[in-house]
Every structure is written in C-alpha cells, then in structure tokens.
ZAMARGU-4260 file (C-alpha; in steps of 0.2 Angstrom, whole numbers, plus 5000, padded with zeros to 4 digits):
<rodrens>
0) 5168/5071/5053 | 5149/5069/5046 | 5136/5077/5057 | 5123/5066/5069 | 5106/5062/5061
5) 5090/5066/5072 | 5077/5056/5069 | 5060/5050/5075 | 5043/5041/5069 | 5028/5052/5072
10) 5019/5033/5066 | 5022/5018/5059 | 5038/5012/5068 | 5032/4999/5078 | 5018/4995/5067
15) 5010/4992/5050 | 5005/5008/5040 | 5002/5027/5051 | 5018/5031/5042 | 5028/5048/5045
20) 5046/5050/5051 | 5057/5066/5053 | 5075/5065/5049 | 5085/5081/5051 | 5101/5080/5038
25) 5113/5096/5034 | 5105/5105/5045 | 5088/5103/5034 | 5072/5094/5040 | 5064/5082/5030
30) 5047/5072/5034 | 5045/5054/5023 | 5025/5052/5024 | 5011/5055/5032 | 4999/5043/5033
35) 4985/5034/5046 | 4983/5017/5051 | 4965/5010/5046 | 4948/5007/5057 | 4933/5013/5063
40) 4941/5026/5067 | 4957/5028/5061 | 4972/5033/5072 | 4982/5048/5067 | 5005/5050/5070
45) 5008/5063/5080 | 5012/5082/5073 | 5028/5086/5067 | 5038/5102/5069 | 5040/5112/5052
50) 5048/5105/5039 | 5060/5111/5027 | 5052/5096/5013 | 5040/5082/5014 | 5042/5065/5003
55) 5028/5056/4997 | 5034/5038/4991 | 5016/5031/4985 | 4998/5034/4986 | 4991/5020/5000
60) 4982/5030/5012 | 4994/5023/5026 | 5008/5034/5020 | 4997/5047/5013 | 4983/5050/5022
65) 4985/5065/5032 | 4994/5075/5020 | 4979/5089/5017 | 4980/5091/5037 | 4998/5095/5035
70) 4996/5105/5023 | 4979/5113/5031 | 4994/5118/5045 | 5007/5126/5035 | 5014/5129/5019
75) 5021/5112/5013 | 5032/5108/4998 | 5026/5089/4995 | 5039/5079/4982 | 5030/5063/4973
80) 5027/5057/4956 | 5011/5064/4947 | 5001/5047/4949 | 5008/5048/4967 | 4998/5066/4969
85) 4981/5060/4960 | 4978/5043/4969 | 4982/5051/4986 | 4969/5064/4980 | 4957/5052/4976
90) 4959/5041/4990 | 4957/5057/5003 | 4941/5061/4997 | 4934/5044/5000 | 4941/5046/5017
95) 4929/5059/5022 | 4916/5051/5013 | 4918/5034/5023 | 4922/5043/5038 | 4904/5052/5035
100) 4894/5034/5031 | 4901/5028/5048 | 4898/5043/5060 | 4917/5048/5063 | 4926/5063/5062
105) 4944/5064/5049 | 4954/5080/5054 | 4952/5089/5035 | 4941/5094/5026 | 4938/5094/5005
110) 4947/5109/5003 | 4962/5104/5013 | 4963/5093/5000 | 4963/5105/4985 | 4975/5114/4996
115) 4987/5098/4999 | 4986/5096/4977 | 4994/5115/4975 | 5008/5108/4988 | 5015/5095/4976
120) 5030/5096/4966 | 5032/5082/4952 | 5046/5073/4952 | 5053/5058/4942 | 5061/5040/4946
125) 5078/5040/4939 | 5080/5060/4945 | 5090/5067/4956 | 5088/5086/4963 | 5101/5098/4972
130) 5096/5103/4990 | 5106/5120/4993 | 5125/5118/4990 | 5127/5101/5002 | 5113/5089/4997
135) 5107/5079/4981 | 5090/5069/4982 | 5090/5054/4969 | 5073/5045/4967 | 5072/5027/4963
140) 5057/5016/4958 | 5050/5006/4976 | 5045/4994/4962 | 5029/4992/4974 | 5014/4999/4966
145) 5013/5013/4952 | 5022/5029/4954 | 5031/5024/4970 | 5048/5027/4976 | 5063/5028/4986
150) 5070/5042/4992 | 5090/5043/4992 | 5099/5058/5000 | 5118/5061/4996 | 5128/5072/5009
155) 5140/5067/5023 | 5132/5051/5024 | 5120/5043/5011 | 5103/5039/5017 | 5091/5028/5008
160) 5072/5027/5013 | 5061/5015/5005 | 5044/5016/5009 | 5037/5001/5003 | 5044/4990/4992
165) 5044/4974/4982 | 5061/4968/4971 | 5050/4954/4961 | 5043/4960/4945 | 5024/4959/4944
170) 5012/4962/4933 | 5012/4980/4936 | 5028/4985/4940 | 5047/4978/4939 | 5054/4977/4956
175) 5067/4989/4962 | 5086/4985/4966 | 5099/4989/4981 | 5104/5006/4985 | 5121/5007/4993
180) 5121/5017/5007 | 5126/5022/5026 | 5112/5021/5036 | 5095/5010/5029 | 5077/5013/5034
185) 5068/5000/5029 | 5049/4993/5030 | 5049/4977/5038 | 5030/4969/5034 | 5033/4954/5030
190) 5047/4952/5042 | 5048/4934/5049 | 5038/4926/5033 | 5042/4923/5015 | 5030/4923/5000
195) 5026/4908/4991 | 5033/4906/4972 | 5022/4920/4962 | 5018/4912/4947 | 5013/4896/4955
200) 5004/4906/4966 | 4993/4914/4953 | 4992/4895/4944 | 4984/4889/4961 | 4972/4907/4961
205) 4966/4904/4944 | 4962/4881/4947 | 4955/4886/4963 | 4942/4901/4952 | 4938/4886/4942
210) 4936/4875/4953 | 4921/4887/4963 | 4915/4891/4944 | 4913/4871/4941 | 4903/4868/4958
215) 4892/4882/4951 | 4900/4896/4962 | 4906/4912/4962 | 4925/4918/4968 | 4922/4934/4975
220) 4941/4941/4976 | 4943/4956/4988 | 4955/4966/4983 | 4964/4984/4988 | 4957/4996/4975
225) 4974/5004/4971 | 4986/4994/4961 | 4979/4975/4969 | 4965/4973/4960 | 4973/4978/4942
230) 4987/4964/4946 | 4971/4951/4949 | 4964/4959/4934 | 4978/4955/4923 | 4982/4938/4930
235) 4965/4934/4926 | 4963/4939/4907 | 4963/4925/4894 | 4957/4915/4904 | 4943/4913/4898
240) 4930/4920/4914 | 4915/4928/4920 | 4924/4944/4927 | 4916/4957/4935 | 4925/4974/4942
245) 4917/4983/4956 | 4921/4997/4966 | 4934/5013/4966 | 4947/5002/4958 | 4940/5007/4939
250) 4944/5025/4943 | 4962/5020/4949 | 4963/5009/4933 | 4960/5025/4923 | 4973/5035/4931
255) 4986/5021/4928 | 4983/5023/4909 | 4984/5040/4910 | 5003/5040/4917 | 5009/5022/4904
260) 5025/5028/4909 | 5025/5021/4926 | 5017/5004/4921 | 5026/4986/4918 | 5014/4985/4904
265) 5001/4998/4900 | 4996/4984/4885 | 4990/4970/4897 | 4982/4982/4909 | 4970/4989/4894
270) 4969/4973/4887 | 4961/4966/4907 | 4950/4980/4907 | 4943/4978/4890 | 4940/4960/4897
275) 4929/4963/4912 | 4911/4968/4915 | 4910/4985/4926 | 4897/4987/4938 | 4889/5004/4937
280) 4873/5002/4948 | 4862/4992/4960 | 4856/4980/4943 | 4874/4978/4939 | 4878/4970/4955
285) 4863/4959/4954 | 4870/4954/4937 | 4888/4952/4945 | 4881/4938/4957 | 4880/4927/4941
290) 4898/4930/4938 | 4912/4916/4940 | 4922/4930/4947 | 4918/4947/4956 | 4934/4958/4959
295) 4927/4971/4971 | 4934/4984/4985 | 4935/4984/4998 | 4951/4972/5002 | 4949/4972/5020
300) 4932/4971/5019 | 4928/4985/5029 | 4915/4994/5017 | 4913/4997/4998 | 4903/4982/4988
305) 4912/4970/4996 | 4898/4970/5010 | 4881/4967/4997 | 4890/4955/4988 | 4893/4945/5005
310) 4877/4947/5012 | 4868/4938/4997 | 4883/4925/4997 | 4888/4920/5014 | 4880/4906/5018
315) 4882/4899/5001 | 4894/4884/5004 | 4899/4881/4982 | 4905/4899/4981 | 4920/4907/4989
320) 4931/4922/4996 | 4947/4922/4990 | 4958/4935/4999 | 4973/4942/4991 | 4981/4956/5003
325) 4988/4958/5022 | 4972/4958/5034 | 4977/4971/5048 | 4971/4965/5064 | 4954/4974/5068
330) 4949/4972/5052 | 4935/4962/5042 | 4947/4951/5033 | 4956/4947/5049 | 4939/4943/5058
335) 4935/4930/5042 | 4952/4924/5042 | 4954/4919/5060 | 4934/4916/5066 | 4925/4914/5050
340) 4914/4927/5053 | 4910/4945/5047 | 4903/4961/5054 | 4889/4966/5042 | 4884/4985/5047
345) 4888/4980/5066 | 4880/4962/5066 | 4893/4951/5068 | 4888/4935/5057 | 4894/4918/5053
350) 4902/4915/5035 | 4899/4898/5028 | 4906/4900/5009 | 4925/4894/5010 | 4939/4905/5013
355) 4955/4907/5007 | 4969/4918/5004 | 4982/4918/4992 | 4999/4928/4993 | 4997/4943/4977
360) 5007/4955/4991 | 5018/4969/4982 | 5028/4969/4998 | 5047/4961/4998 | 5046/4945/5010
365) 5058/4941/5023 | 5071/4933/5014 | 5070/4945/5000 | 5071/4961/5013 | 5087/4952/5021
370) 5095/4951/5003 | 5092/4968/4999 | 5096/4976/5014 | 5115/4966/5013 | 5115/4972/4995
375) 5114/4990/5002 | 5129/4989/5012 | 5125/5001/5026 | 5133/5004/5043 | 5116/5006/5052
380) 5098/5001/5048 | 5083/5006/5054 | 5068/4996/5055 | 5048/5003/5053 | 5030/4998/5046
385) 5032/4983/5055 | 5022/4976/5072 | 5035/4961/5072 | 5054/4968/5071 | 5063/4952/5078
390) 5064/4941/5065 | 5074/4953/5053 | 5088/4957/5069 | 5093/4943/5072 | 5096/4940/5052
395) 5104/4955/5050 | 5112/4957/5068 | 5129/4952/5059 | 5127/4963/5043 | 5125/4980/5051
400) 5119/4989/5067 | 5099/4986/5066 | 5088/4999/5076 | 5071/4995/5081 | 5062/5014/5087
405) 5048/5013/5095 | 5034/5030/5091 | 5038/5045/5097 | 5056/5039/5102 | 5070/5051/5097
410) 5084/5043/5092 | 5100/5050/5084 | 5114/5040/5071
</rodrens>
C-alpha cells in the first residue's frame, strides 16, 4: 500500500500568483515555487521547513520571486531550465529596484540573488532524473511561456504538477499535452471563463490598431515584459506598422534568442524584432508618441514606461489602450478596466482615450483546463493559483475527487 502525501500551499492556493507548495513524497520534501503576489507592496507565502529539492516551473515573478530569500536561508538545490534561471534573475533585480522607486522594503538583497544563481541545476523538458532508488522526476514542456514546465514525479503514486500552462500553440510556444497520473495539481486561472478563438482574436487586435492609426491615434498595448509582449510583437510583424518597443521586454527578447531551443519559432521572433523601433531614451519616447503602436511594460500598469506614455495620452479621445493580459485586482489595469481611471504617482486621474482588452492570455481556459485534467486520468486533483475554484468542481466533481486547499491548510492524499 502507497504511502500518504503531505501537502500544503505556503501561497497561491486560493489565489492568483504568491505560488509555493510543499509536498512530502518517499519520505523526501519537495517545494514547487516560490513566488509573491504583486502591489505596492507585495505580499510574501509563508516559510517553508527545509527542503530536500525546490522546482522552478517558469520565470514570472509570482512563481519565482522569493527564490533568493530561500536560498539567503539555506543551501538550496533549485531545478529549472536555463532560461528559467536568467529571466527569474532579471526579474529579481528589477524587484528591488521598483521596490526602491516606491519606498518599500523586498526581503533580499542583490547578492541573495547571486546566491539563488549558484543554486540552480539545469534541467531539460523531455528529461527525466532518478531521486535515490525510489523516485523518477520527468519534466514536460507547460507550453506557457519559454522554458516553462511540468513537473512529473513517478513512485508509489504518480504526481503531476503543472504550474501554469497553456495546450493551444502560440506564437512562442506549442502548448503541452496530458500527463496521466494519480493525484493532479493543477492552476486554475481561468476557471469559470473560456478564451475567445485566438486567431480571430489577433485579427480583431490588429482592425482595431488600424482603426486608432486611421483616426490619427496611437494604440498603446500594455504588455507583460516576459513572453507577452514578444507574442504581440510577432502577431504584429508584416503588418505593415509604426511599432515601437519599450521597456525590460528587449532584454527578455534577447534571452529568448539566446536559448532558440525553447522557442516555437526563433525565425519569427528575430524577424519581429528586426521590425520595431526600440526606445533607448527620454527623445525615443517623445519619438514613440508618433507611433501607430507603442508595445511598453508594464502590463498592469503599475510602473515602467507605461505611465509617460499615459500621461501625454490620456485625455486623447482618437488614441487607445489596448490591454492584453489578466489585471489582478489592486492593480492599474484593473482600476482602468473597471472605473476608467489611473493612479499616476498617487493622483488618481480620469482616462478618456478608449479602452479595450483583448484575450492574448498564455493560460488554458476553463474548458480547456476541464479537458486536460479528464485526459490526465487522476484519482485526486488538487486545485491552486485561483481566487475562483467553484466553477472547475462542479465540472470535474464526476471525473475525480477535486480538492480546494485553502493557504497554510495542511492537507494529506
């Protein structure tokens, strides 16, 4: 008879991103994650005990986030892809520069960071590695951004973590497939809500660009600087456009064509950045204002570019926002969404340029999730990264036994 699995979410059960979950299997500890949630200031999952191994499964700072603070605490052996490594790298350090510009404190410092690099050991998807004489790990593409995966462990029972993931190919990446398992943990997102058909999605994206272009506007697309705003980037080439690319998304765009092994087409992505204008300094954002389109960080309009660009163009009724990612709620994006209005540098101001969002999400979406979770064919599944569980019970309440922990709730399968 198997053994009992132990388990519990330091963060991002009940909610969306601050991801970190201990599972004890074979007598070994393993932690998947270690993120933060975003806002002024960010909150934090709780501290874990020792672990055995930590499991990176991509590099947005909700699932990574915290990793030098882990490691500032004790000798760590991270597993991720390389690309993995570098984006969670750069995205750390712009954490304590942003935490600096806004007047908070983040729990590590630059040289936990250094630190958290010399934890990490490479791995690959389509690998598998022995864990002492009872346990294989096999890693399989997420199929949500670059370099992220899913983490399989093969014992007594077989456990499949997901992280995030998407099973529709996009422009960067082709989505993943089932895993057939025992017990599932799986994100939930986009639980309750399905995403619109993609390529008439972009179709409708790009009239809408021309549209604003042909009243004399300019699209300003806020978009997440890892992985969402190359896929805008690559939807827009050949079209023929103005494009101007602001923001920390040209030094992710370089790491992505340094690791062509993990992209869906390495060809299109140099081809879209060969394409657009990058702005380098205050002139080139006064340039990028006579652009029919400005792709700029950050994509919840928190900070970054995204702010000058909306203070010279927010009461300009031809031109327009057009937002392509989730909008957490406390954010900038949500505030517009919802109110039409922004917080510039604390002054809370109305927005009169026209608003709309369009559905480039790398996440699967509620139908999908059902279908893939069926495909797995596990006894238990475990819901997380979701602030809205419900919908996903009751459509898989007659496929398996669903679990909705709560933070900090110890629960055993």
């Amino acid at each position: 008879m198997s053994s009992p699995l132990d388990c519990q979410f330091l963060g991002g059960g009940n909610e969306v991103g601050n991801v970190a979950m201990l599972l004890e299997y074979n007598r070994r500890r393993f932690l998947f994650d270690y993120g933060m949630a975003p806002g002024k200031p960010p909150s934090f999952p709780l501290p874990p005990p020792p672990v055995d191994l930590t499991l990176l499964s991509h590099g947005h700072l909700d699932h990574t986030g915290m990793i030098p603070w882990l490691c500032a605490q004790s000798d760590q052996t991270i597993n991720a892809t390389m690309v993995t490594g570098e984006l969670s790298n750069l995205l750390q350090k712009d954490s304590i520069k942003i935490a600096l510009m806004d007047g908070y404190s983040i729990p590590y410092s630059s040289n936990d960071i250094r630190e958290a690099e010399h934890c990490l050991i490479p791995v690959e998807p389509g690998t598998r590695r022995e864990i002492g004489q009872d346990t294989e790990l096999l890693f399989h593409s997420s199929g949500h951004i670059p370099g992220g995966l899913m983490f399989e462990l093969r014992g007594d029972k077989t456990v499949l973590f997901t992280g995030d993931f998407n099973v529709v190919d996009t422009h960067l990446v082709k989505g993943t497939s089932p895993v057939k398992c025992d017990v599932l943990f799986m994100e939930g997102t986009y639980a309750g809500r399905d995403h619109v058909n993609r390529p008439e999605m972009e179709r409708a994206f790009v009239e809408k660009i021309n549209e604003v272009v042909n009243r004399g506007g300019v699209a300003i697309v806020p978009a997440f600087a890892l992985a969402r705003s190359q896929e805008i980037l690559i939807a827009l080439k050949d079209q023929g456009l103005n494009v101007w690319f602001d923001g920390m998304g040209r030094k992710i765009s370089k790491i992505f064509l340094q690791y062509p092994r993990y992209l869906r087409s390495p060809k299109d992505l140099k081809k879209a950045m060969k394409e657009v204008n990058l702005v380098h300094s205050d002139h080139g954002r006064k340039l990028a204002l006579k652009a029919d389109v400005i792709v700029t960080s950050s994509g919840m309009m928190d900070g970054g570019p995204i702010l000058s660009y909306m203070m010279k163009l927010k009461n300009d009724k031809k031109s327009a926002v057009l937002l392509t990612g989730y909008q957490v709620e406390g954010t900038n994006s949500r505030l517009l969404i919802e109110k039409g209005k922004m917080a510039f540098y604390g002054v809370v101001e109305t927005v009169d340029c026209e608003v709309e969002y369009f559905d480039f999400s790398a996440h699967a979406g509620h139908t999908q999730l059902v279908n893939f979770a069926k495909g797995c064919k596990p006894d238990k599944i475990v819901l997380f990264h979701s602030d809205n569980r419900e919908p996903l019970v009751e459509s898989l309440k007659d496929t398996a036994e669903v679990l909705t922990p709560m933070n900090g709730e110890a629960f055993q399968l």
